[in-house]
Structure formats: C-alpha cells, structure tokens
N, C-alpha and C positions, 0 to 999 in steps of 0.2 A: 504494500500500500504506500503510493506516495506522501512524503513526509507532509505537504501541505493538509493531505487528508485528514492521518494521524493527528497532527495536532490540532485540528478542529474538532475534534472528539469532544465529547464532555469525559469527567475523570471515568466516569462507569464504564464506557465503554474503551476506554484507553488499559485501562483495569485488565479489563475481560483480554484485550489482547496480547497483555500478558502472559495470563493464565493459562490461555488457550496456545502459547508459546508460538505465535506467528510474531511475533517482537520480545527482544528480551531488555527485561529493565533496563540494563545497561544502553541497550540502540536508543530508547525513549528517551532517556536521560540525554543524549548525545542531540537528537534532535532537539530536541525542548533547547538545547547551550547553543547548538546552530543558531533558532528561532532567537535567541537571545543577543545574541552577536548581533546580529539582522538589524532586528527593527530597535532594539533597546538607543541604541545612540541617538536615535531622532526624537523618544518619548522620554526617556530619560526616570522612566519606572524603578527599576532598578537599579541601587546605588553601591552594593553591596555584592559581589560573581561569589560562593560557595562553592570552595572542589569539591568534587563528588565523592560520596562515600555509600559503601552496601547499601541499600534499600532493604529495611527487614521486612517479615512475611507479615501479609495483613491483607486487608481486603482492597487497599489503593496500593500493593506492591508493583513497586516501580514506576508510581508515577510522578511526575514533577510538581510542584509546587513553589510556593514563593512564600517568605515571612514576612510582613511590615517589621521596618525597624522601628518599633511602638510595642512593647510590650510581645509575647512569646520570647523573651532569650534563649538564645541558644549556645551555651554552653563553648567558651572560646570565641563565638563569632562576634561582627560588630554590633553593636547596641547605641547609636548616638541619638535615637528620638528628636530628628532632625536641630539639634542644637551643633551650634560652632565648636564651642568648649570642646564637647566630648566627642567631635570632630577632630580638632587639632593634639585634644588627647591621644587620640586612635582609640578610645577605651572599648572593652570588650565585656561581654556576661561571662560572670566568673561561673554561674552553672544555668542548665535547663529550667526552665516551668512545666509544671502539670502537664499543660497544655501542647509546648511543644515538644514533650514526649511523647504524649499522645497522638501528634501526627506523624509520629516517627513511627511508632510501634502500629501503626496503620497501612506502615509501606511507603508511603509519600517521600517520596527524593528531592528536598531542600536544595534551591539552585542558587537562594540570592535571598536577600534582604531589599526591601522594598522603598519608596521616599516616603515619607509624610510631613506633615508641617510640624514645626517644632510644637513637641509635648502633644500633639493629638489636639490645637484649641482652635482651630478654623474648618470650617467645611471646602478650603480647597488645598491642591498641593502644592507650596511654591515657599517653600523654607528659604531661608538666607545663606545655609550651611551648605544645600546640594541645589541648590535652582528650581526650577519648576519641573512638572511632569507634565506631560501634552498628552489630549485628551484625544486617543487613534479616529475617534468619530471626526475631529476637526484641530487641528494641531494648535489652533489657535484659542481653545478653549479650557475649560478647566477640567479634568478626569473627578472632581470630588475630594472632599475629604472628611477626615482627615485620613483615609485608606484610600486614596486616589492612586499610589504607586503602583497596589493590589488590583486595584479594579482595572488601570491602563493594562498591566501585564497581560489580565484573562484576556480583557476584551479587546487585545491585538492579537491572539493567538500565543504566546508565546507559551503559557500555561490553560491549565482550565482552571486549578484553584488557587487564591488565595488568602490568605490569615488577614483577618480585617478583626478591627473594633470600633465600641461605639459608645459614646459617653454624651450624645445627642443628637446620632443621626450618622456617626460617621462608617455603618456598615451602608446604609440605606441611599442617603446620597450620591457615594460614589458609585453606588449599581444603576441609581436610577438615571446619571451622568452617558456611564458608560456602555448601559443597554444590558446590566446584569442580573441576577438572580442577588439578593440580600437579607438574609436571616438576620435579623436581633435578635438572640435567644431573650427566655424567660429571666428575669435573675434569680443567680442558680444556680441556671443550666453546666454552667462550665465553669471551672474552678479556677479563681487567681491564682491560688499556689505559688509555691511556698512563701512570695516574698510581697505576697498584697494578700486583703481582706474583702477588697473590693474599691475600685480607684472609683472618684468621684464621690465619696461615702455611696456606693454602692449603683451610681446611675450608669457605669459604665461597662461594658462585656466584650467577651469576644465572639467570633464566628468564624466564618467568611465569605466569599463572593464567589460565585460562580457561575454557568451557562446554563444549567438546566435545574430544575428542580429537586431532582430522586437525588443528585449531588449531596447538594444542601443537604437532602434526607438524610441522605446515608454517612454522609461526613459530620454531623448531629451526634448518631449513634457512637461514633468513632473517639469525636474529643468531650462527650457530655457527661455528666454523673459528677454528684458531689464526692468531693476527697473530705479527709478528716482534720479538724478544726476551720473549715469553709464557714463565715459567717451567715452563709445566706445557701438555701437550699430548696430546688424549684422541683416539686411531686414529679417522683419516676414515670417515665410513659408508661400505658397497659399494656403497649407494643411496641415492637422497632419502628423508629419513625421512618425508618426506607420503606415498610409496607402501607404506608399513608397516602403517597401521592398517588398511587392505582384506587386507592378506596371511594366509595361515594358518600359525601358528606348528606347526613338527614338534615330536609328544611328548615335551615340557619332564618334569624332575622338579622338584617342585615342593613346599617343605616350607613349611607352615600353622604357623604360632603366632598363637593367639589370645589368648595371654594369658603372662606371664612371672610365675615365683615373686617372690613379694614384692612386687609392684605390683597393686594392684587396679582391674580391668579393669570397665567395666559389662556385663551382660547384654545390653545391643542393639549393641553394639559386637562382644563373643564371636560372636553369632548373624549380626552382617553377613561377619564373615571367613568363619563357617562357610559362609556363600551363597557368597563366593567360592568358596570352597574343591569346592563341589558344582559349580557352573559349569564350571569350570575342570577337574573330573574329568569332566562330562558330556561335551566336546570333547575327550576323549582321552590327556589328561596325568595323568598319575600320581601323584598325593597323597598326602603322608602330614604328620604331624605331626612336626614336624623344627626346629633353628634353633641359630645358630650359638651355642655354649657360653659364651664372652666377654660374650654379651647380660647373664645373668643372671650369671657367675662374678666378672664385673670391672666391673659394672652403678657400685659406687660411686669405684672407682678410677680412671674413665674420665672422672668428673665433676670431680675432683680434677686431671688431668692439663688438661681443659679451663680449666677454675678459671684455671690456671699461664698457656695462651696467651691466655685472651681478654682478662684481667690486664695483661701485659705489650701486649695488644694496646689496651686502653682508656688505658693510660699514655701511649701513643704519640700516641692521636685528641685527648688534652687537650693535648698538646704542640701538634701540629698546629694545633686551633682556640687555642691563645694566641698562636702566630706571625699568625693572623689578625686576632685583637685588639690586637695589638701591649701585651699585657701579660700577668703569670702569672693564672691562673684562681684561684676560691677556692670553697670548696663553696658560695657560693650561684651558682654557671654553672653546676652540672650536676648532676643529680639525685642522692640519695645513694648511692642502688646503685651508680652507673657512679663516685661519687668513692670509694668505699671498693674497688670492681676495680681504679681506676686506683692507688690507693696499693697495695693489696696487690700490683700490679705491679710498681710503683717498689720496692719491699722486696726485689726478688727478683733474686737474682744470674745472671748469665749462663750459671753452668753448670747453676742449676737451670731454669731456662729449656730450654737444651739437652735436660737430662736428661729434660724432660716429653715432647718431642721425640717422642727416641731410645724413650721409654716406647709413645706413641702408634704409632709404627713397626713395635713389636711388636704391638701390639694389633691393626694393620691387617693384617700377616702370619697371627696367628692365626685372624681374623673370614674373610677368604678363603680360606684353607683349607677351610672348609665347602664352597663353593663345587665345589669337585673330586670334590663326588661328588650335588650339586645344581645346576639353572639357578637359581631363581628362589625369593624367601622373599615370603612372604607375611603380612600383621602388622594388628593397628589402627595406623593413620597417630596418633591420638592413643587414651589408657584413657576416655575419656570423649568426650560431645558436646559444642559451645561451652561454657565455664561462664561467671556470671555476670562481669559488668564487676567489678573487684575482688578477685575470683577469687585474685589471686596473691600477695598483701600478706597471705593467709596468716589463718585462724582458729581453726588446732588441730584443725580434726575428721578437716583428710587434714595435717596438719602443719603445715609452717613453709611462707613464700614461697620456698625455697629448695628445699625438697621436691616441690612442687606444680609448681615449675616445671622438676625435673628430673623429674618423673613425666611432665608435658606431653611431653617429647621425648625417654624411653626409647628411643622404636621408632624415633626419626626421625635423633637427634643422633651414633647409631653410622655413620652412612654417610656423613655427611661428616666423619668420619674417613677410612674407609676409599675414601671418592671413587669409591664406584661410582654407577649412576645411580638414582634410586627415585621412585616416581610414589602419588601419593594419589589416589583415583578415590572420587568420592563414591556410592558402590552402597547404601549403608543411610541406613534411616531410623531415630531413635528412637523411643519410644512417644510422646513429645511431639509431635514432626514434624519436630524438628533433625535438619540431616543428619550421617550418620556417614563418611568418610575409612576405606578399607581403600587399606595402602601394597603395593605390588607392589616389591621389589628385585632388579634384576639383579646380572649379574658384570659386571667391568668393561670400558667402555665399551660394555653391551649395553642401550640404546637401542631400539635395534631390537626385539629380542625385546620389553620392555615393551611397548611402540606396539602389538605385533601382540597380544597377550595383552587389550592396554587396548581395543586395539578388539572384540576376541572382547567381552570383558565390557558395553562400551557397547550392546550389541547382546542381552547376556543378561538384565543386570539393568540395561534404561534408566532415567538419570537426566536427559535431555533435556525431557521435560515439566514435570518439578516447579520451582516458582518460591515467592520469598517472599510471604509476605500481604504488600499494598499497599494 
C-alpha cells in the first residue's frame, strides 16, 4: 500500500495492518518520520524529532503518535511548555506520567513532541520560544490551541493521533480549527499522575485528537481509569467505550444552541449546528432549542472567576520553573501575558482565591441543573472558523485580545468547569473550505452517550474524506 494511503488511515486501521503483518511497526514508524521530514518545516507542528524506540505490544502496536510538549512527560525527553527559559535551559522530564505510559504500553511509537503556546493559556499556537504553527487547512491561519501542534500534525497526515489537553477548550478548538475529532474526557477520566492533582484546580485534562471516532473510542479505553491517590475520579464505563460508537443511542432530548446573546456567531457555523440538529432529529431524538441559563447570565463572571484560578495557577508554574533554574525569573523568561497572570496571582489572597472556588461550585450546580430535564446540549465548539495567525493580540473590530479570546471559548470553557464530558466533531464546512467544530455535551460522566451520538453523526454528515490542500 502506498505510503500516502497508509498514512491517511485512522490509528484502527493503521493498527490492524500491523497485526495482520502486511506492515511492520518499524516501516510505519519510518513513514510517519518521512511524512514528518515533508510537510513538518512548512507547519512547524512539531518542535521536538524523538528517535525511535520498540513499540510495545498493545492494541495501537506500532503506530505513530505525537506528545504536546504540555504536560504527558516523557521521561529524558524535552519538556519546555512553550517557554524561552526552559528552552534555553534544554531542560528535560526527569521521569514519565500515568499517562504517557499508558500510551506507550498501548503500542503507540512516540515520534516528536509537539508546539503549544507557552503554559497551555491561549486558544492559539504561536509561542515566543518556537514560532507559530500553521494551520494545513490555510497556512495563514491558526491550527488552535493550546494543542494546535497536535491537531496541525493529525490533520496534515503526518500522524493520526495526538496527546492534547484542555483547561478550557484546548482539546476542542484545535479539532474544530483543524477538521478533527476532540474528546474532553469527564474529570476523572484520566489520571494527572504522579506529579499533578489536577492542573487548573481540576478544570483541566487530557485526551486527544484524532480523524475518526472509534479512535477517540478506543484510545479512551487505553489511557482512562483512575490511579491511586487521583483527587478526582469519573464512574467506570459499563462497557469499553470502543463498543459505543457502533451502538444506537435510545431517544436523547437534546437542546440546540447555535448561537448565545451577545457573542457573535458566523453564519456557516449557525447553519452546521443546525445540520446537526436535523440529523440528530432524523434518528429519532427530540430537538429543540434549549441551553443552560449560566451560559449567557454569568457568561462575564465566569471569566473573572477563571481570571482568579488560572492566576494563582500561573504564579505557581513560574515558581516551579525558577526552582529549575535555580534563580527568581524576570519578565524577560516568560511572555507578558502569563507575567502579568502570574503577578495578578501573586496579588491575590487566599481567601479570594477560595472564594472564586466556592463561586465556580455554584456555577457548576446551576449549569447541571439543566441537565435534569435534558441528555445532551448541542453548540458551535468555537463562533467562528480558524482565524488568522494573530488573530488574538486583538485589533478593535471584534475587541481587545482578551475578548476575542474569551469569545474563542464561550461554548467550550463552561465545561471544564462543570467536568462533564464534551466532544467537537468536525460536520461543517465554511464557505471558504475551513472546517467548522459542532460540540456535543453530555451529563456527567456520559461518554458513552456522546460516542454513540458521534458515531450516528460520523455516518450522517461524513467528514472522513475531506483533507487539506497539499
């Protein structure tokens, strides 16, 4: 099979031809480093080339992959969370996570380490330390973030999967950027280990991105399940979540928003939700136009409360990387946004800290509520298609970089609050030819239902043919 074939595979079946020894890990791994040679210099995805090493036996033996350099350490490789400092440090993870042991002991053959924006705190890719990433749909645009590295790689072919996270949006975005498939797990689902508890006091996770759904499914089963001393632990499935997306989900009620007051939504974006929204009634679920109140009542008080932890949370990460420097940091180690987060954090007293907490707790009570008389909500994953590289730094005509960027993750940044699970499925196209991201949100720990839902749609409105110009 010619190698362009091969790598258009989703991972299942790249798997199978493994198995079935018409390829052996090793050629796949070869191709996938070809593919990376190739196209990586123009997109600039990957920051990080990984020599190769065994592929152990597992049900993705021998297939390639990619890590964000964001969390998953791997043990000797680089680790700089798009920062300069630990850049010019070289510095490296002194051992593994959970997590990416788990994609090891899966078979998955680790090729590279991925860009993201420094510390994972914008929805695009374009760090100071490695450049930007160009987004394969239009070179001129943004692949997402903060796993935009992850998401360019799949969606040029070079890989089918990779390791993304999300701390308000940043698995969801970049799929819905780059035309991919995007799991948020439950919080839970997947274990910080050993060296977190759960980053963002808990609003953040991992996953990752990929071309098809049974992927997602089965790569779910592969890195999920709580480890021991896991602050947060999300109810085991009944079943492997691979056997989900073949299943037919019984009539969900299911409420549509395609657009919220005050945020300006585009036209090909309204009109892909509404495709969902007809699918999803043709197969027997009950529609209507619906969404939980909090969305739009507490839309700027939620960004404000976030404001509080990610603050407190970036004061902590420049602690952290000066203990690795063995010296205090100064705003030229670390971009200006994340130094004015980290001091607005340092300013902040502990019980306001709390108090943002205690605020968030209600909001996650009220946002569930809805829930009690719906399954499933239904959203654009972002108001718009990719926008330009630049895009966030802000030129007055959608507002400030602050705006633009809590516009980016309306639909997306409310659930990891609330830690239920929510999936971006790329079903629309723009008029341009970018793809558009419609989010599916369950109740919590329902996994499942999405799978089954995402599979009905993969099957309504296929997105398995379309590819970027090359």
């Amino acid at each position: 099979m010619p190698a362009d074939d091969v790598l258009d595979l989703d991972a299942t079946d790249q798997a199978a031809l493994v198995a079935a020894g018409e390829l052996s890990a090793g050629e796949l791994d070869g191709l996938a480093r070809a593919r990376l040679a190739e196209r990586n210099p123009t997109l600039n995805a990957v920051i990080h080339h990984l020599a190769p090493r065994p592929a152990r036996s597992g049900p993705f033996h021998g297939v390639p992959m990619v890590l964000k350099d964001l969390g998953a350490p791997l043990a000797g490789a680089p680790h700089h969370m798009g920062n300069r400092l630990l850049k010019a440090l070289g510095y490296r993870a002194l051992h593994s996570s959970y997590l990416t042991e788990a994609f090891l002991a899966a078979g998955f053959s680790v090729i590279g380490r991925t860009n993201t924006p420094e510390f994972g705190s914008v929805p695009t890719t374009e760090p100071l330390a490695y450049g930007p990433t160009h987004n394969p749909w239009d070179l001129g645009r943004s692949p997402g973030g903060s796993s935009g590295g992850s998401a360019a790689a799949v969606a040029a072919g070079i890989v089918a999967v990779g390791h993304a996270n999300d701390g308000g949006g940043s698995i969801r975005v970049p799929a819905a950027c780059c035309g991919l498939v995007g799991l948020k797990p439950s919080r839970g689902r997947i274990s910080p280990g050993p060296d977190s508890g759960g980053g963002w006091a808990g609003l953040a996770i991992d996953g990752v991105v990929t071309r098809s759904v049974r992927d997602t499914a089965a790569i779910l089963d592969a890195i999920g399940g709580r480890r021991p001393g896991d602050a947060y632990a999300a109810a085991p499935p009944a079943r492997p979540f691979a056997t989900e997306p073949g299943r037919t989900a019984a009539p969900q009620r299911i409420g549509l928003c395609p657009e919220l007051p005050g945020l300006r939504v585009d036209a090909d974006v309204t009109a892909a939700v509404a495709d969902v929204g007809r699918a999803l009634e043709a197969a027997g679920h009950h529609v209507e136009l619906a969404h939980p109140r909090p969305l739009v009542d507490e839309r700027a008080e939620m960004g404000n409360w976030l404001g509080t932890i990610v603050g407190a949370a970036s004061a902590a990460d420049l602690d952290a990387i000066a203990t690795i420097a063995g010296r205090a940091l100064t705003a030229d180690d670390v971009e200006p946004g994340n130094w004015r987060s980290a001091n607005a954090g340092r300013a902040l007293s502990a019980t306001a800290y709390l108090a943002a907490l205690a605020e968030l707790n209600g909001y996650v009570r009220r946002v569930a509520a809805w829930w009690e008389d719906f399954d499933v909500l239904v959203t654009p994953t972002m108001p718009h298609p990719a926008p330009p590289l630049g895009w966030y730094e802000g030129d007055g005509t959608r507002g400030s970089a602050r705006d633009r960027i809590m516009a980016a993750v309306a639909f997306t940044g409310p659930f990891n609050i609330t830690g239920q699970p929510a999936i971006s499925l790329p079903t629309g196209v723009a008029a341009g030819g970018l793809p558009i991201g419609v989010q599916l949100v369950g109740p919590a720990d329902g996994e499942a239902l999405l799978l089954q839902l995402a599979g009905l749609l993969e099957q309504a409105l296929p997105w398995g043919g379309r590819r970027p110009p090359r």
